[in-house]
C-alpha positions in Angstrom: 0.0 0.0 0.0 3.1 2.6 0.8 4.4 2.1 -2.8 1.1 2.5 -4.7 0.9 5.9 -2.4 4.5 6.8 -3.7 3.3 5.9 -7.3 0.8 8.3 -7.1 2.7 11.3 -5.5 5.3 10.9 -7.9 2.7 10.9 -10.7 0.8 13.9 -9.2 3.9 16.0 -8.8 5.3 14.5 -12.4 2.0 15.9 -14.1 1.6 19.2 -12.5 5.5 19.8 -13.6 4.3 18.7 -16.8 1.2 21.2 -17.5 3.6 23.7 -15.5 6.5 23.6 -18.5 3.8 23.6 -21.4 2.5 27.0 -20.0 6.1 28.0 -19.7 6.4 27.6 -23.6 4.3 30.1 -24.3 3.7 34.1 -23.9 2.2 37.0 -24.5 3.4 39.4 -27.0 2.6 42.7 -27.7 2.6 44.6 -30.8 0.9 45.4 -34.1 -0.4 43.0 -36.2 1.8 44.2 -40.1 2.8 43.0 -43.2 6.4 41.9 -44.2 7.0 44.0 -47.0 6.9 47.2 -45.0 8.0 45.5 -42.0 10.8 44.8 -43.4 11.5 47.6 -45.7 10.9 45.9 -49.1 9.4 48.6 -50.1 10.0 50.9 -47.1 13.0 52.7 -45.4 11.3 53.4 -42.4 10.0 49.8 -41.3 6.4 51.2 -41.6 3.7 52.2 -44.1 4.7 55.7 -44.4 6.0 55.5 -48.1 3.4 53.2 -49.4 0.6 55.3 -47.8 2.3 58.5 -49.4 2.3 56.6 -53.2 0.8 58.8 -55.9 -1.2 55.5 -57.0 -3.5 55.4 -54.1 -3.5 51.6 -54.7 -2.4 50.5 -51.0 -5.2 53.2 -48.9 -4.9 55.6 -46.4 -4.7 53.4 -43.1 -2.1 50.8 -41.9 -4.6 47.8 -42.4 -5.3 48.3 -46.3 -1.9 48.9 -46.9 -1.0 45.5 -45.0 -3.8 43.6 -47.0 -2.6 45.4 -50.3 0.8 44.0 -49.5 0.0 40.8 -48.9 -2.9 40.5 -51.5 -0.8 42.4 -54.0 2.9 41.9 -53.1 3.4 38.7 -52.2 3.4 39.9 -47.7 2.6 38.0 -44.9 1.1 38.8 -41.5 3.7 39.3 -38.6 4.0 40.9 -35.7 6.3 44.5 -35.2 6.7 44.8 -31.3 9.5 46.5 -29.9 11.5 47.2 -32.5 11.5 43.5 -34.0 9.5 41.6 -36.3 8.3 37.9 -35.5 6.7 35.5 -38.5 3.5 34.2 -37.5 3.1 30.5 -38.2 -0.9 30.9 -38.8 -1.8 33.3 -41.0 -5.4 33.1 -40.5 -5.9 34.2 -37.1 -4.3 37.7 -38.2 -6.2 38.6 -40.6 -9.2 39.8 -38.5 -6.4 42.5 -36.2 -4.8 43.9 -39.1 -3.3 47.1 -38.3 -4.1 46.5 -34.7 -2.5 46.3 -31.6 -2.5 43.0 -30.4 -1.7 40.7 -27.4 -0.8 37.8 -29.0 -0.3 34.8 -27.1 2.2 32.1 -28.6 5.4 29.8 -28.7 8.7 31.7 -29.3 11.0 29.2 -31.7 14.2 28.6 -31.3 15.6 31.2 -33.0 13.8 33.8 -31.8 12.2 35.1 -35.5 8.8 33.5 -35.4 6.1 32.6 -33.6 3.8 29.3 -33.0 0.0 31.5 -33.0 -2.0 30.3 -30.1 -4.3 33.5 -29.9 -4.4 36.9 -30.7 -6.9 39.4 -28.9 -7.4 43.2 -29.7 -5.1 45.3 -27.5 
């Protein structure tokens, strides 16, 4: 009977470190929800939308989000996230598209390299 009740303490404290480590994979970011051509200034020298917004044409709107969906609809873009001075890929490029041009907390797994992120959620900021 004592080593069943040892069995099951170690399980216990095995499975809360468990569930403890998988919610230490993942955080919340803040930032805007972009496009990686102005993000990173293939088309931009500032790392915004300033010059594209500023374009003769017209073609990419007036506000952040038109120009990010002209980018990527037009120009080949994806969504990321700026925050902070960096810019993270976004593994799911479906949950983005709603918070274009939005700040966002974005909750998520950082990878390994630090340049993308695994989307869990994303809520309005």
């Amino acid at each position: 009977m004592r080593i069943r009740k040892n069995w099951i303490s170690i399980l216990t404290i095995f499975c809360a470190f468990t569930a403890y480590a998988g919610e230490q994979g993942s955080a919340t970011f803040k930032g805007e929800i972009s496009d990686s051509q102005c993000a990173f200034n293939v088309h931009s020298l500032t790392k915004s939308h300033e010059e594209m917004l500023k374009s003769k044409s017209g073609a990419a709107g007036h506000t952040a989000a038109t120009c990010s969906i002209y980018c990527i609809s037009q120009l080949g873009g994806k969504f990321v996230l700026a925050s902070k001075g960096h810019v993270y890929h976004l593994d799911n490029q479906d949950l983005p598209r709603r918070f274009v041009g939005l700040k966002v907390k974005l909750r998520g797994t950082l990878d390994e390299k630090g340049d993308s992120i695994h989307v869990v959620s994303i809520d309005a900021d």
